[in-house]
C-alpha positions as CSV (number, residue, x, y, z in Angstrom):
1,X,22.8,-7.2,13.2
2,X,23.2,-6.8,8.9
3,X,24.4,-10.3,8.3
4,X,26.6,-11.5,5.4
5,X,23.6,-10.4,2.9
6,X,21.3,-8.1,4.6
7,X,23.0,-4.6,3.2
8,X,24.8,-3.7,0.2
9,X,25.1,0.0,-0.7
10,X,27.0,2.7,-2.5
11,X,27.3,6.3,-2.9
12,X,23.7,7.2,-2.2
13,X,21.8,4.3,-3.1
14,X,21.5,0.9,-0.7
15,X,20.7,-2.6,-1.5
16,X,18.0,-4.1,2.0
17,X,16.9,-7.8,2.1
18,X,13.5,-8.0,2.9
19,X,11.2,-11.0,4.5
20,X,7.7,-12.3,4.5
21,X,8.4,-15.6,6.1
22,X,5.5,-14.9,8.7
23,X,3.4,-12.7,7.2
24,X,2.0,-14.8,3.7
25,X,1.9,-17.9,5.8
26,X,-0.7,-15.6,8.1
27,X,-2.5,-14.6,4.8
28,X,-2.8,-18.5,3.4
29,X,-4.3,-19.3,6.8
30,X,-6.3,-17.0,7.0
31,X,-7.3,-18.7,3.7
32,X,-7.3,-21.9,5.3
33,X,-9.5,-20.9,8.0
34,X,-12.5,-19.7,5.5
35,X,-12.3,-23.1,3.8
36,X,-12.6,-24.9,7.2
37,X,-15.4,-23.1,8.1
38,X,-17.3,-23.6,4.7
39,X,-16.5,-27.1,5.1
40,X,-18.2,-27.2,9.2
41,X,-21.0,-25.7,7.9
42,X,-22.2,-28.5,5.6
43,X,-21.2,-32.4,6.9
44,X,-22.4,-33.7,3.8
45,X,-19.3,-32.7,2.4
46,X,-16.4,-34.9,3.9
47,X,-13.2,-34.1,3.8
48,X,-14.3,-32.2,0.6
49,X,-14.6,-35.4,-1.5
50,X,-17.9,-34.2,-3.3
51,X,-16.1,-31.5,-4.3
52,X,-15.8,-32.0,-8.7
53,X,-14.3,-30.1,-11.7
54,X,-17.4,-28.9,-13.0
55,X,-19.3,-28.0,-9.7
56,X,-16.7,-25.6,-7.4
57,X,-17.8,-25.4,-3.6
58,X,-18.9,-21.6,-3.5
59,X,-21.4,-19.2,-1.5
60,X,-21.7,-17.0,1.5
61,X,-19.0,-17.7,4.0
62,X,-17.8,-15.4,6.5
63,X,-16.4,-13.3,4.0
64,X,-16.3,-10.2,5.7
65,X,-14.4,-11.0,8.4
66,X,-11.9,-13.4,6.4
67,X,-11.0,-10.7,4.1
68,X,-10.6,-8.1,7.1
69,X,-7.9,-10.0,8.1
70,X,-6.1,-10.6,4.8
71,X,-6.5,-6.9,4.2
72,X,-4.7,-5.4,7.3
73,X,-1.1,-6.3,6.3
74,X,-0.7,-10.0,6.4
75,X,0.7,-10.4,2.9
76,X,3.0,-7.5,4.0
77,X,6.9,-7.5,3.4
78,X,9.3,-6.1,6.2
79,X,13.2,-5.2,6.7
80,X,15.4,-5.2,9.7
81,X,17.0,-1.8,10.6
82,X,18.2,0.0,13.6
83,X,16.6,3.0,15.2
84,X,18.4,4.6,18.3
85,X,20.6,1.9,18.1
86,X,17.6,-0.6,18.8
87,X,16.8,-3.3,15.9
88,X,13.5,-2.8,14.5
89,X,11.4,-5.3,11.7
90,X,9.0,-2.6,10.1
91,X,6.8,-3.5,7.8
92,X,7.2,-2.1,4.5
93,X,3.8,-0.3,3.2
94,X,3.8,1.4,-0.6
95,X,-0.1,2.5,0.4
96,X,0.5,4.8,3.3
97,X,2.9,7.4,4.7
98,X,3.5,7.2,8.0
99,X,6.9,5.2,10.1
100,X,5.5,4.1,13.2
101,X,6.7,1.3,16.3
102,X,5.4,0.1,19.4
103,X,7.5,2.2,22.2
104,X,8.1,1.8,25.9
105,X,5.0,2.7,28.1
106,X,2.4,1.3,25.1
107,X,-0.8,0.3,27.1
108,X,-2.2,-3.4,25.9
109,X,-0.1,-3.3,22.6
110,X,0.3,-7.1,22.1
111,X,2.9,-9.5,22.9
112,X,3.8,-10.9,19.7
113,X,6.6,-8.3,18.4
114,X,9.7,-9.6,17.6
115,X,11.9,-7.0,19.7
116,X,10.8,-5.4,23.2
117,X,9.0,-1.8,22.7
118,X,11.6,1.0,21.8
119,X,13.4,2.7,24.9
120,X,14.0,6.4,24.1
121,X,18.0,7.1,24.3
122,X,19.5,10.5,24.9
123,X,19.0,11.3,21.3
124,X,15.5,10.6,20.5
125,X,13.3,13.6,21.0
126,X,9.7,14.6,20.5
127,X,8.3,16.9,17.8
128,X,7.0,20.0,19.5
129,X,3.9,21.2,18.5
130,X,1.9,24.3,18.4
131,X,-1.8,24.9,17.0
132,X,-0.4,26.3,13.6
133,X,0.4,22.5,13.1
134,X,-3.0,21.1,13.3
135,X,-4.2,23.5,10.2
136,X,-4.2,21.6,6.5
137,X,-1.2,22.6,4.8
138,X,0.1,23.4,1.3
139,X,1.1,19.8,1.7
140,X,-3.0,18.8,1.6
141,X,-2.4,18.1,5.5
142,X,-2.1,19.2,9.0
143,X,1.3,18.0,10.3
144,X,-0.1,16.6,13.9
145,X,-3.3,15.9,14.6
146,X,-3.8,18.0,17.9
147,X,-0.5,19.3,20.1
148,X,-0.8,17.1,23.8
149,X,1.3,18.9,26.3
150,X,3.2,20.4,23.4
151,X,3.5,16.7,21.4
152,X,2.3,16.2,18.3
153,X,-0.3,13.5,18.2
154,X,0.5,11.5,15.2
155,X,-1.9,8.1,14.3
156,X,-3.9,6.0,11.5
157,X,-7.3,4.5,11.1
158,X,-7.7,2.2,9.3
159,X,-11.6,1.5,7.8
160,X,-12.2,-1.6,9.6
161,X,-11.4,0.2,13.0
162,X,-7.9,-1.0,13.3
163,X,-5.6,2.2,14.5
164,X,-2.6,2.8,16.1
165,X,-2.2,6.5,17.9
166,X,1.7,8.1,18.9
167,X,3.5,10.9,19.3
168,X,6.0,12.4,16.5
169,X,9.6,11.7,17.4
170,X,12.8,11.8,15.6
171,X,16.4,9.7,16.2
172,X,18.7,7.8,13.5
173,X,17.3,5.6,11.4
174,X,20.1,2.6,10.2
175,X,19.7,1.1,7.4
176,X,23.5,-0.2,7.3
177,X,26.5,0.9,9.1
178,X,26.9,3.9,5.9
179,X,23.8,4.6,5.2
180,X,21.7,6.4,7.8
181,X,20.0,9.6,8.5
182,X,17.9,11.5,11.3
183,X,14.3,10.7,10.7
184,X,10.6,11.6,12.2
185,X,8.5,8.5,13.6
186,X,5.4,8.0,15.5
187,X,6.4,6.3,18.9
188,X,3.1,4.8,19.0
189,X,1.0,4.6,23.1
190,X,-2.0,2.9,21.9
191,X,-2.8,0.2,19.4
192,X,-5.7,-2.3,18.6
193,X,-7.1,-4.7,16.1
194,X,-4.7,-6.7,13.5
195,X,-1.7,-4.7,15.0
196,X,-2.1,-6.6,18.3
197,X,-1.4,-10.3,16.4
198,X,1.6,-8.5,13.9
199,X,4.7,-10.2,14.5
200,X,6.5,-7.0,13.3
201,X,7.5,-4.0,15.4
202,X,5.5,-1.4,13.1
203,X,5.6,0.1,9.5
204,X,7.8,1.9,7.3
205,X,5.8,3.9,4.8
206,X,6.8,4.1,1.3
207,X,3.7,6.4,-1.0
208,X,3.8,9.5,-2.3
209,X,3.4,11.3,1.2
210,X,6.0,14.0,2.7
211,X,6.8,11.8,5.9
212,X,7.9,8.6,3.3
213,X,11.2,7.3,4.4
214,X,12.5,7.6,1.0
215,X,11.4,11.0,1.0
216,X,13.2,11.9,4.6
217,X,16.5,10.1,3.8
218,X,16.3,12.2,0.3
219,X,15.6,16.0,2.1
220,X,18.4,14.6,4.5
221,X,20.3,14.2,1.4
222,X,21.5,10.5,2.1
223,X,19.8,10.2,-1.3
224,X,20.2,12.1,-4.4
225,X,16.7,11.0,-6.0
226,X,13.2,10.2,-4.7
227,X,13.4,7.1,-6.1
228,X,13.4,2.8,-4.4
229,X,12.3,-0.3,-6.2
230,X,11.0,-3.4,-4.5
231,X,11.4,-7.0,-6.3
232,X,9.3,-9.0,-4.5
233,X,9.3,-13.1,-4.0
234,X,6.3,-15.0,-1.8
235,X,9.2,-15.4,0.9
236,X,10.8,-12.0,0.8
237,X,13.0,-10.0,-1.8
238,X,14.7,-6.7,-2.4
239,X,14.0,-3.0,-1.6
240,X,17.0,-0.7,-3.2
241,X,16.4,2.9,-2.0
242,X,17.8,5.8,-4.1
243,X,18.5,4.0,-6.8
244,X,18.1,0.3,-8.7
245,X,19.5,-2.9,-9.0
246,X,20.0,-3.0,-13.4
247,X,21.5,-6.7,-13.0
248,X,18.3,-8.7,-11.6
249,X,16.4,-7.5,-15.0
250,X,15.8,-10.0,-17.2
251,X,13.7,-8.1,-19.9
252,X,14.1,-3.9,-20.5
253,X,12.6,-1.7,-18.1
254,X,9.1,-0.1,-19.4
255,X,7.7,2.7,-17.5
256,X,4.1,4.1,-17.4
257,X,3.1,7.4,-15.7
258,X,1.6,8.0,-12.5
259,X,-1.9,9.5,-12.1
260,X,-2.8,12.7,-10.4
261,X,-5.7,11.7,-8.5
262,X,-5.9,13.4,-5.4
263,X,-4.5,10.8,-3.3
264,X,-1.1,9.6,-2.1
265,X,-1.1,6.3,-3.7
266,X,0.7,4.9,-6.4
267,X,-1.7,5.1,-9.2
268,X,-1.3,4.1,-12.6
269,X,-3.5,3.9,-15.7
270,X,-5.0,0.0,-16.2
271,X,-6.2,-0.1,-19.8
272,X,-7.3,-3.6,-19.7
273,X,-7.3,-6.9,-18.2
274,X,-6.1,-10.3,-20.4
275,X,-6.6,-14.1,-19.6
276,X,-5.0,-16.2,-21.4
277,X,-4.2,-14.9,-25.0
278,X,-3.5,-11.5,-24.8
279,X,-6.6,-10.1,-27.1
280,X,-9.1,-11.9,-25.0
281,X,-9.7,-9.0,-22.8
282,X,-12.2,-8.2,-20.5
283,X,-15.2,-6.5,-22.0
284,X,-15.7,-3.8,-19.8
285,X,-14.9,0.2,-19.8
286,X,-11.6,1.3,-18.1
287,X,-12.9,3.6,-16.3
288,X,-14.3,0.4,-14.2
289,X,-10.6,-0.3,-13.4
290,X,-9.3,4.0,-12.9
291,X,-12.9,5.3,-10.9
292,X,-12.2,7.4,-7.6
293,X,-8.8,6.0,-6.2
294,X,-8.0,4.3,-9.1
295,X,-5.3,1.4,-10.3
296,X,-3.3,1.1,-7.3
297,X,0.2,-1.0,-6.9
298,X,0.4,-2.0,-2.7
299,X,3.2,-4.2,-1.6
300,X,1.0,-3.9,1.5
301,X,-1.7,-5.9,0.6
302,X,-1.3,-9.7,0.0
303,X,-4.1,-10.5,-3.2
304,X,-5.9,-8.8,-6.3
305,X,-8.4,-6.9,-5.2
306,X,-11.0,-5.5,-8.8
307,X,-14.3,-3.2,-8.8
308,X,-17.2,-6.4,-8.3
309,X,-18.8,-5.0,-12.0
310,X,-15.9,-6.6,-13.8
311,X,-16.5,-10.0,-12.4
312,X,-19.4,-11.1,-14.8
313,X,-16.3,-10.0,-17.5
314,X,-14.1,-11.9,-16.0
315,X,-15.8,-15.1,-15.7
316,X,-16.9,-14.7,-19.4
317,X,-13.0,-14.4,-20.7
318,X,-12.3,-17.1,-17.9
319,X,-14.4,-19.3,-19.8
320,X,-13.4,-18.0,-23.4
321,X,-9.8,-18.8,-22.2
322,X,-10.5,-22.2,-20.7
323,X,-13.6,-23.2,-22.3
324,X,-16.1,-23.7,-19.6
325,X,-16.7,-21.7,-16.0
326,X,-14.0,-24.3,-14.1
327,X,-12.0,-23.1,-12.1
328,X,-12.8,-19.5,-11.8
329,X,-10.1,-18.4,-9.4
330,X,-12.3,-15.4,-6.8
331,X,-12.0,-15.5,-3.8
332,X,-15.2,-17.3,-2.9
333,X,-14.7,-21.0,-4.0
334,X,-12.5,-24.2,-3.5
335,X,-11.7,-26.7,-6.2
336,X,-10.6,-29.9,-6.0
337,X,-7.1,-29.6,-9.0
338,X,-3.5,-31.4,-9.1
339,X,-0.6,-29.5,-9.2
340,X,-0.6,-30.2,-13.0
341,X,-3.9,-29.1,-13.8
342,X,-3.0,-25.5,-11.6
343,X,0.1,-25.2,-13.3
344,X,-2.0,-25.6,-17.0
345,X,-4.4,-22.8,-16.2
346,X,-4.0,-19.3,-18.5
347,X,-1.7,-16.2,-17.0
348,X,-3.9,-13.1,-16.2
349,X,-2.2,-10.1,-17.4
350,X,-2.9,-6.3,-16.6
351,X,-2.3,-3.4,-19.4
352,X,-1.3,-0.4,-18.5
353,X,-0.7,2.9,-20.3
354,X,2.5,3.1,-23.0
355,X,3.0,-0.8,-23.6
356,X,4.1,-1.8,-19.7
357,X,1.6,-4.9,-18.9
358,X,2.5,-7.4,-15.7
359,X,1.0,-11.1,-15.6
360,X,0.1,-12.9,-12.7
361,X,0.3,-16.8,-13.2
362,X,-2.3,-19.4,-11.7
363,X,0.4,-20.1,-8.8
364,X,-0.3,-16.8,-7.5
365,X,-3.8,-17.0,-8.5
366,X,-4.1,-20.0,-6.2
367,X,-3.8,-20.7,-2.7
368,X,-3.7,-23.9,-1.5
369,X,-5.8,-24.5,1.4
370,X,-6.1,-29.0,2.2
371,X,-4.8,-31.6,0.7
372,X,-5.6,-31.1,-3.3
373,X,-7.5,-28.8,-2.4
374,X,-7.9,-24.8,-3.8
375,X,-9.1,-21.5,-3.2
376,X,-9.0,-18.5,-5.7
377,X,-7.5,-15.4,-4.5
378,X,-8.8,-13.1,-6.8
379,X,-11.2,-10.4,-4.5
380,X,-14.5,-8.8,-6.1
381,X,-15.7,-5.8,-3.6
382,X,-18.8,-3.9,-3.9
383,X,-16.8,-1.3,-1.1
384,X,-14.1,0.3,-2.3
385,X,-13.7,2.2,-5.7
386,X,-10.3,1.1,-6.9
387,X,-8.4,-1.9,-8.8
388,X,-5.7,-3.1,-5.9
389,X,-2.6,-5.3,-7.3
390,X,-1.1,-6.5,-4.5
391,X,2.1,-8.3,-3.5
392,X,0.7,-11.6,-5.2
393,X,0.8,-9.6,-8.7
394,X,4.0,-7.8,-8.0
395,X,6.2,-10.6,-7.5
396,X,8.7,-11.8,-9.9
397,X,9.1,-7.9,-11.1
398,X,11.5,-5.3,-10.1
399,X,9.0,-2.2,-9.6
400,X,10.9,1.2,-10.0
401,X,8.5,4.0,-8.1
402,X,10.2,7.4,-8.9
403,X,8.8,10.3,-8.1
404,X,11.1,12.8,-9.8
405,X,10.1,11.5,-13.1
406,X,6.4,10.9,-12.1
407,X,6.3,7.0,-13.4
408,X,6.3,3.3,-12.2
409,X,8.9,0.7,-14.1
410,X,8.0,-2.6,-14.6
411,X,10.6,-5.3,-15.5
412,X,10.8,-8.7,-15.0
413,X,13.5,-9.9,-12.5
414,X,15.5,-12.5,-10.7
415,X,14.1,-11.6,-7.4
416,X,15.1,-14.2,-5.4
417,X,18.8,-14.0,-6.7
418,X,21.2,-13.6,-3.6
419,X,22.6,-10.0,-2.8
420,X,25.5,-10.2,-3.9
421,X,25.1,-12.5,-6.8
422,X,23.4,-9.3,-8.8
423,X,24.5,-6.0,-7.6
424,X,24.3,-3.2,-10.6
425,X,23.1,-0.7,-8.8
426,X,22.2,2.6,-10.6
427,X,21.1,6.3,-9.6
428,X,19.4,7.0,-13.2
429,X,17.6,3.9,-14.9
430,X,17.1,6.0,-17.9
431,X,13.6,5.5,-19.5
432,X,10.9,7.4,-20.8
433,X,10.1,10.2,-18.3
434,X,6.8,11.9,-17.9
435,X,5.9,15.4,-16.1
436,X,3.1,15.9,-14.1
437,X,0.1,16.0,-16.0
438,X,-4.0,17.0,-14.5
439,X,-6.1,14.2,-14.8
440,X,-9.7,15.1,-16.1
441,X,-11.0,13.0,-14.5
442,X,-11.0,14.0,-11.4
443,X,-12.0,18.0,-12.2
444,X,-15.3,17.6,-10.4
445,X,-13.7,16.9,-6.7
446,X,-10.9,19.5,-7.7
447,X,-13.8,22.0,-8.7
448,X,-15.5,21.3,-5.6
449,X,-12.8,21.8,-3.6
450,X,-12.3,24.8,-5.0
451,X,-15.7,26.2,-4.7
452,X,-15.8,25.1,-1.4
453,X,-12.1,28.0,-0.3
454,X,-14.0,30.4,-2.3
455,X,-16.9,30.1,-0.5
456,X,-14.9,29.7,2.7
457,X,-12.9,33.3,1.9
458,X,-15.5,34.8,1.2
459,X,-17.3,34.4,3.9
460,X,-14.2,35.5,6.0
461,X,-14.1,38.8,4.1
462,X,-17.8,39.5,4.7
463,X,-17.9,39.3,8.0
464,X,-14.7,41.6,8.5
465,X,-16.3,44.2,6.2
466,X,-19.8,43.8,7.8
467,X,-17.6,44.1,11.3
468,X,-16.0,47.6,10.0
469,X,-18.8,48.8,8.5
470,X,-20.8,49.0,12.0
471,X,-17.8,50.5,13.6
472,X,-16.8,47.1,16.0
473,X,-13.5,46.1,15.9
474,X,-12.6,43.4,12.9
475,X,-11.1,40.3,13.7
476,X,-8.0,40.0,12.5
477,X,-7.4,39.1,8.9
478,X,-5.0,36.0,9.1
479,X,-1.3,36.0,9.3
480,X,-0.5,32.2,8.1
481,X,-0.6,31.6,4.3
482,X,-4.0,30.8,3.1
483,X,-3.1,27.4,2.5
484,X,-2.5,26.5,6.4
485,X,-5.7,27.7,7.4
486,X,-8.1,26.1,4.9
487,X,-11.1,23.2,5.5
488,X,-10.6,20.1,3.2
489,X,-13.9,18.6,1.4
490,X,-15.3,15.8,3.7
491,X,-14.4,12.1,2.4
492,X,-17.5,10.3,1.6
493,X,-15.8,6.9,2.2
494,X,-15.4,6.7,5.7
495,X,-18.0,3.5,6.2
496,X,-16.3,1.2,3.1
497,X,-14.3,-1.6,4.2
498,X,-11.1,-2.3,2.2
499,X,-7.1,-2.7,2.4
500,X,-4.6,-2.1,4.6
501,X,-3.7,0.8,2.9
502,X,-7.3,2.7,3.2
503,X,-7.2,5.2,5.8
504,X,-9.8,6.8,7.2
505,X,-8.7,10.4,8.0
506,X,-8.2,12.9,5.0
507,X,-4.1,12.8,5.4
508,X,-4.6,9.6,2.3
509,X,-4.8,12.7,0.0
510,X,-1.7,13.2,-2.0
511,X,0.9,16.0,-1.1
512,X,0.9,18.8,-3.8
């Protein structure tokens, strides 16, 4: 099952290979497909031969739907690890929560998986539920969303309709023969959309979220720190849980602190954007970059995904950098290029708060889609509120998410160094460490939500004083803690399309 490579670990820290063999090729065909179709609907343009330098093949394509299916996992990175005893290939998701696989009995849940559903053994068993479950909690979230014959209903929506629905179970989770611990899964019934084509049995999540697997193995005490890393490479790379891999660095690691914005993310501060020399910056505010869900790193989602007001700024430093409008790598246009002339084009580089910056060459900038022939992957949405840096940006870095210390660590790495060739692996990286901090920024939705209990108390207390003052029996005050039986603010997002990692229901907020 592990192979020669597949697992290295030590006293509470493990070493996991992980794969993207299928899914980027899925992403750069997706890719592929939106450049055949721009080219069926005009003949005029033969095997793309017009196509010049100075005069990029651009427009309204089927955008929508192209981007739909780049953004529900495709670029998406996955492990091998044994559940129940039964070999799993989960997807491995920094934007949402939630551990879930296709099991036995799933009604129309594809045929493409790489391993039959999962047979319940003797040892799985479901989470029981009562009503007190489905009330938000001092976690920000109800823990099922409705009890069914005493089973919690567990699930996601995602914004383009894409869900998967289950029932919370729990059995060991096998990550190598030493490393294992008794975790809580949804053993999903029902799935449709993207999930129906994934080659992959279901996802792992890995955000700031109570029912992360790094945060179960850690209360199960496998782990002595809420802390993984992930050094990424286009065909795979390594995910070291509990601690890091020191000998893959090839520059110091510098750490920026994580944002408080609500939301379970991994959100960061992006102070600017660079192309080319690092002073020619985009001229735009940062706020552009931090609004609403802000700057968020997704190994989930394949591309770069920016706010469509910084794209006149971008094209303007595109052009200072490379002194026309050629070659502007979104998402919407094909070039004609060599290898030579792609390889020649300006690194784009992202700033982030206390010196920590990653750059994203015109390799990963690129796709190519025919012969000589290029499409930017660089997304501009008018949808969703947020700057996403996908897997595309985070590759050829070791990225340190550590929750104790409330940061991110950026380094440059060997990531597609063999296992055991670079093995250092460390339970404290050392560093700069940061404490949680409130974010101004986001004190009008706190105040609101605020506000919004008060009002919500208050109105409890009336009506139990009006009720004794008339002499009728008072409803009883409530028993639970005030936090499990409050009403959250209603998300006003719920139409946007975006990412993979966009849900629709509330649970996206963060955990406090």
């Amino acid at each position: 099952m592990w192979g020669a490579h597949a697992a290295v670990d030590a006293p509470n820290t493990i070493q996991l290979e992980m794969s993207n063999e299928v899914a980027r090729s899925q992403a750069v065909n997706a890719l592929q497909g939106r450049y055949r179709y721009h080219r069926s609907m005009d003949e005029e343009l033969q095997a793309m031969q017009t196509l010049s330098d100075e005069d990029p093949v651009g427009g309204e394509t089927n955008e929508a739907t192209v981007e739909t299916a780049l953004r529900s996992g495709s670029g998406s990175h996955t492990i091998q690890v044994l559940v129940g005893g039964q070999q799993r290939e989960l997807i491995i998701d920094t934007g949402s929560g939630k551990t879930a696989f296709v099991c036995v009995g799933c009604n129309n849940c594809g045929s493409k998986r790489r391993h039959q559903p999962f047979v319940l053994t003797d040892n799985t068993t479901y989470v029981s539920c009562d009503r007190s479950m489905t009330f938000q909690t001092s976690r920000g979230e109800p823990a099922c969303m409705a009890c069914e014959n005493g089973k919690c209903r567990y699930g996601q929506t995602y914004v383009e309709g894409d869900h998967w629905s289950a029932y919370k179970a729990s059995d060991m989770m096998q990550l190598s023969p030493s490393f294992e611990a008794r975790i809580e899964f949804g053993c999903i019934y029902e799935q449709s959309g993207v999930f129906l084509d994934q080659p992959s049995d279901g996802i792992m999540g890995f955000s700031r979220h109570p029912d992360s697997i790094f945060e179960q193995f850690y209360r199960q005490k496998v782990t002595h720190s809420r802390i993984f890393s992930q050094c990424l490479t286009e065909g795979g790379g390594m995910l070291t849980i509990g601690g890091v891999d020191l000998a893959r660095h090839t520059e110091p690691v510098r750490y920026t602190p994580l944002r408080n914005t609500g939301y379970q993310y991994w959100t960061v501060t992006l102070q600017s954007v660079s192309v080319g020399d690092p002073s020619n910056t985009l001229q735009v505010d940062s706020t552009e970059y931090n609004a609403d869900r802000g700057c968020v790193l997704d190994s989930g989602t394949t591309f770069l995904y920016m706010p469509e007001s910084t794209k006149d700024a971008f094209r303007l430093a595109w052009s200072r950098a490379v002194g026309s409008f050629s070659f502007v790598p979104q998402s919407d246009t094909f070039y004609s290029m060599t290898t030579d002339q792609v390889a020649a084009l300006p690194d784009i580089c992202f700033w982030f708060k206390n010196d920590v910056h990653i750059c994203l060459p015109s390799s990963r900038y690129f796709a190519q889609v025919g012969d000589g022939v290029y499409t930017g992957t660089i997304f501009f949405s008018p949808g969703p509120r947020a700057t996403i840096l996908g897997a595309s940006v985070l590759e050829g870095h070791d990225v340190i998410y550590d929750v104790d210390n409330h940061r991110v660590g950026v380094a440059a790495a060997m990531c597609d160094q063999p296992m055991q060739a670079a093995v250092e692996l460390s339970l404290d990286p050392g560093g700069q460490k940061f404490h949680a901090e409130f974010d101004y920024s986001e004190a009008p939705q706190w105040m609101l939500a605020g506000i919004t209990l008060l009002a919500v108390a208050g109105l409890i207390n009336a009506i139990w004083v009006a009720a004794a003052t008339e002499g009728v029996e008072a409803p009883a005050r409530p028993t639970k803690p005030a936090q499990e039986t409050t009403t959250t603010v209603p998300n006003d997002w719920q139409g946007e399309e975006f990412s993979f990692f966009l849900m629709q229901e509330d649970d996206d907020r963060q955990p406090h």
